[in-house]
N, C-alpha and C positions, 0 to 999 in steps of 0.2 A: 634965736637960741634961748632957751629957756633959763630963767635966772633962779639958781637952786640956793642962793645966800642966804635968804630968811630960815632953810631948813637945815641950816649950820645956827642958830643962834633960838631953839626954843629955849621958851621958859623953862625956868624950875620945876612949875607945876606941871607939865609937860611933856617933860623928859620918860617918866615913867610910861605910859602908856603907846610914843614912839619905842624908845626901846626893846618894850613887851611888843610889839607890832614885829616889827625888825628883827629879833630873837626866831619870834616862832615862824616868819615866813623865812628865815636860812634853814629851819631846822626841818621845815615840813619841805622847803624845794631839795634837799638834802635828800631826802627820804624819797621823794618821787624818783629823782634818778638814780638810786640804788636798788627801788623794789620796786618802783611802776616804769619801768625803764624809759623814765621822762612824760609816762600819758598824766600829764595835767589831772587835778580832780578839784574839788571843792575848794579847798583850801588855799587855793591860788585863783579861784572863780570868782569873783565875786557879784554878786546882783548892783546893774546900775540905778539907783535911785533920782529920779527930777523934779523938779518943781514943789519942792519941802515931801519927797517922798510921796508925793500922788500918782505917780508914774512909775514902773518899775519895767524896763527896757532890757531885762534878763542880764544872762551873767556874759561874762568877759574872760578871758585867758591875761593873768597879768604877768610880766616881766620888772623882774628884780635886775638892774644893772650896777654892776659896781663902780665907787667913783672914778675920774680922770688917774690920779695916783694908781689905783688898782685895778686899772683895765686890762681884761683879756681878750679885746678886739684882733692884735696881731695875731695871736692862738686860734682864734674861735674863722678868721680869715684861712689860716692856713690849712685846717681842717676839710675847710668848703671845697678849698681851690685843688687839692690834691688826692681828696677821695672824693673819684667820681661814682663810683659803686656806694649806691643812696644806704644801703645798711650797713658798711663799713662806714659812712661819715657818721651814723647815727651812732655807734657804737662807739668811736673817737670823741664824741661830743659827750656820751653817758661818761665816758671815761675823766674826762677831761671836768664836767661837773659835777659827778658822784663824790672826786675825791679831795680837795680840799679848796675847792672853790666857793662855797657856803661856809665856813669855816667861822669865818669870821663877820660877825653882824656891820662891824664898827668899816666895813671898808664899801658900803655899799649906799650908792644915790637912795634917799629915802623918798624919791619922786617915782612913781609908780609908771607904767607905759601897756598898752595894748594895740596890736596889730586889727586894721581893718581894711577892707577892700573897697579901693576906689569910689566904686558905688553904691557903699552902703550910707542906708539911710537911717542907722542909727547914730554914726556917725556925726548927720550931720545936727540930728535933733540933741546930741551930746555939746556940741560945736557952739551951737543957738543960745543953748541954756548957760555956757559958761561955767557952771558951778554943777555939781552933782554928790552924791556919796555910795561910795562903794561900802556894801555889806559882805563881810567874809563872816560865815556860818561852818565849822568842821570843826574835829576833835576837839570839843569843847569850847571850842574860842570862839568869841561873837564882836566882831571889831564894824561900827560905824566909824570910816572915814570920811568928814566933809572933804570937798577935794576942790583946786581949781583947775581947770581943764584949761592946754594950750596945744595946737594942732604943729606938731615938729616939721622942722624943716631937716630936707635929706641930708643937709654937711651937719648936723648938729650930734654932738659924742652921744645923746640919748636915742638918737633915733640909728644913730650906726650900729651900736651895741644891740637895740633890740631885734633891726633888721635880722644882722648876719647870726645873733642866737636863734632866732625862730627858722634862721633859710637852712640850718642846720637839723630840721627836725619835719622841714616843708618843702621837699624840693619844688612843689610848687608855687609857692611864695610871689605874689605880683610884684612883678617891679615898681609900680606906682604906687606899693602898696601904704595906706596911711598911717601913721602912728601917731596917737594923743600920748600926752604925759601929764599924770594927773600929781597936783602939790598940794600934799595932804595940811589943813588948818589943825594941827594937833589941838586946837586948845578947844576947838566944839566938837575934838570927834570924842567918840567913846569907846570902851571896852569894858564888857559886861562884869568881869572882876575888881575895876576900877569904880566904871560910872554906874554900873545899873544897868546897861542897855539891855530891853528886851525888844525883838523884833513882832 
């Protein structure tokens, strides 16, 4: 299980650039499921960076989960299990995230998560590396986050929560399918209204 305790205790210095992070990804997933009825776009995409950025292994679908306290696992469960009609679940789910479930910055894991298939082999060269940085590039915001990468296990509340939000939007969703959870090192990442970063 992944140990999210260091990302309850940044620094001072620090704080700002999570918050500003955390801020606009409720504000921009907000917006996807109100006007892009949940299609994903940049702003949640981010390019995987390796090996001090020598490598860039393209971009990623990420999943925002909210913490233990604020989980809507039971919800986003019951949704699944009772609308078998795949655009009625999709539509319960826009519903159900559209309207006040970004709401709030302050209730949500600041450990990031992406779905991958079995046999993907970006995967595993993400897995090898250990350490990577995701680059989010969209409406004006330029956020390099170093990150640590740890491959979840199925009973773990990071990888339940991301599963059963994406089986929502995927009915075909593998069942084996894998999830990293990446823990962001606020204090080398940057943000180009903060640190300067240019890509």
């Amino acid at each position: 299980m992944i140990n999210t305790a260091n990302n309850y205790s940044v620094p001072d210095s620090d704080v700002d650039i999570k918050n500003t992070f955390m801020k606009w990804q409720c504000r921009v997933r907000q917006i996807i499921m109100r006007n892009n009825y949940g299609k994903p776009d940049a702003s949640i995409m981010p390019n995987v960076l390796l090996n001090h950025d020598k490598i860039n292994l393209g971009k990623i679908i990420t999943v925002l989960s909210k913490d233990i306290p604020f989980s809507k696992l039971p919800e986003m469960k019951h949704i699944s299990k009772v609308n078998f009609d795949l655009s009625k679940r999709r539509e319960k789910a826009i519903q159900l995230f559209s309207e006040y479930y970004y709401q709030n910055y302050k209730e949500f894991s600041p450990v990031l998560t992406a779905t991958f298939q079995p046999n993907s082999l970006g995967i595993r060269k993400i897995i090898k590396s250990t350490v990577c940085s995701l680059v989010f590039d969209a409406y004006n915001h330029n956020f390099k986050l170093d990150c640590e990468v740890e491959l979840l296990r199925k009973e773990d509340p990071l990888y339940q929560a991301t599963w059963w939000h994406n089986s929502l939007f995927n009915s075909n969703l593998h069942p084996n399918t894998l999830i990293l959870a990446f823990s962001v090192h606020w204090s080398s990442s940057l943000d180009e209204t903060i640190g300067g970063f240019n890509e």
